[in-house]
C-alpha positions, 0 to 999 in steps of 0.5 A, spaced: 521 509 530 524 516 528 520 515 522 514 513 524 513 519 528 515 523 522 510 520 517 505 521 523 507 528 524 507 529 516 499 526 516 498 529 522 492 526 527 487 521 523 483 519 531 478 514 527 483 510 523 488 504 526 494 501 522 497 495 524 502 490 522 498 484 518 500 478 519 498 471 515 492 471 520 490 477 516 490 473 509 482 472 508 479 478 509 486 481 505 485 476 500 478 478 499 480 486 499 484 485 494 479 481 489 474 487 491 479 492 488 483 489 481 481 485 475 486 479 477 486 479 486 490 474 490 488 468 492 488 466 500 494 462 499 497 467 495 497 472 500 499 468 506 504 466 502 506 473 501 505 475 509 509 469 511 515 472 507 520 476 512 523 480 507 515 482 507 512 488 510 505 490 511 500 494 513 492 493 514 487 499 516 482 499 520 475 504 522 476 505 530 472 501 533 471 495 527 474 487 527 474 489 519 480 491 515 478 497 510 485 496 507 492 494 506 498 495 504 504 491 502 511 491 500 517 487 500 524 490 501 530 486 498 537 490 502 535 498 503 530 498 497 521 497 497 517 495 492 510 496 494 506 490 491 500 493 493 495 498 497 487 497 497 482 501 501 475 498 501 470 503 495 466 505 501 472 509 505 475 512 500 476 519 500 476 519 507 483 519 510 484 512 511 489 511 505 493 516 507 494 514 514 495 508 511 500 509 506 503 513 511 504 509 517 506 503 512 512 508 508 514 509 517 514 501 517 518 500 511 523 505 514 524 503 520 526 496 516 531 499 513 528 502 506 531 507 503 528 508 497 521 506 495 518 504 488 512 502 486 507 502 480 500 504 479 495 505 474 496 511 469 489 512 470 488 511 478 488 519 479 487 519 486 492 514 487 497 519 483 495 524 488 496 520 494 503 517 492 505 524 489 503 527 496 508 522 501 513 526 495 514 520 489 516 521 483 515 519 476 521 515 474 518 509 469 512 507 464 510 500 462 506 500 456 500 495 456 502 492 464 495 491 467 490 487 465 484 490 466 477 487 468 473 489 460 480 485 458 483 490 456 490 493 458 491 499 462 499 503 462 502 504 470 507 509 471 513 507 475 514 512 481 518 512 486 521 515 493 528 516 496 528 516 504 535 517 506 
């Protein structure tokens, strides 16, 4: 538990959000997130299939004193390394700290399971995913040309980031 206070004395106190650990009761409303943020969202099955999974660790976000998410963020970890599938935060709250706490609190989770090294990728163009990402201490380590689809049809490039722990 050493790292979760670590991430929390990183973000300091963010008092009017809550993260906890998702689990497959959490899949439609998560699915639902998922397809309001990218052009190809996860199906109901298809998050609670991810939930399921224990090499899975996840992460919703909640406004102090709402039954809602506002967020997620999910991983699967394979020895002592992280991929982060996914991180979302509803439009209407961004900008407002909720990512960060919990991005933060998920990096402690992940942690605490054992990661030591975390990677993911983002779109090239998600500045304030970049920022939120560059801010916990990730770095650049790859570049895949043309790996998302886009909701025009289109593709856009992701940078491979990625975070030593140890």
């Amino acid at each position: 538990m050493l790292w979760l206070w670590y991430w929390d004395a990183l973000l300091g106190r963010t008092p009017h959000w809550a993260v906890t650990t998702a689990d497959a009761g959490d899949a439609d409303e998560l699915a639902a997130l998922h397809a309001a943020s990218f052009a190809r969202g996860w199906s109901i099955e298809e998050m609670e299939s991810l939930l399921r999974d224990r090499a899975v660790v996840a992460s919703t976000l909640y406004r102090e004193g709402s039954s809602r998410p506002k967020g997620f963020a999910i991983s699967r970890i394979a020895v002592d390394e992280a991929e982060v599938l996914s991180v979302a935060v509803v439009e209407r709250r961004r900008g407002q700290g909720g990512g960060k706490a919990l991005f933060g609190r998920h990096l402690g989770q992940l942690a605490a399971a054992g990661a030591r090294r975390v990677a993911l990728e983002v779109d090239e163009d998600n500045v304030a995913a970049i920022r939120l990402y560059e801010s916990f201490g990730f770095k650049q380590v790859g570049h895949r040309a043309a790996y998302y689809q886009r909701a025009d049809g289109g593709r856009a490039s992701a940078l491979v980031l990625a975070l030593d722990m140890a």
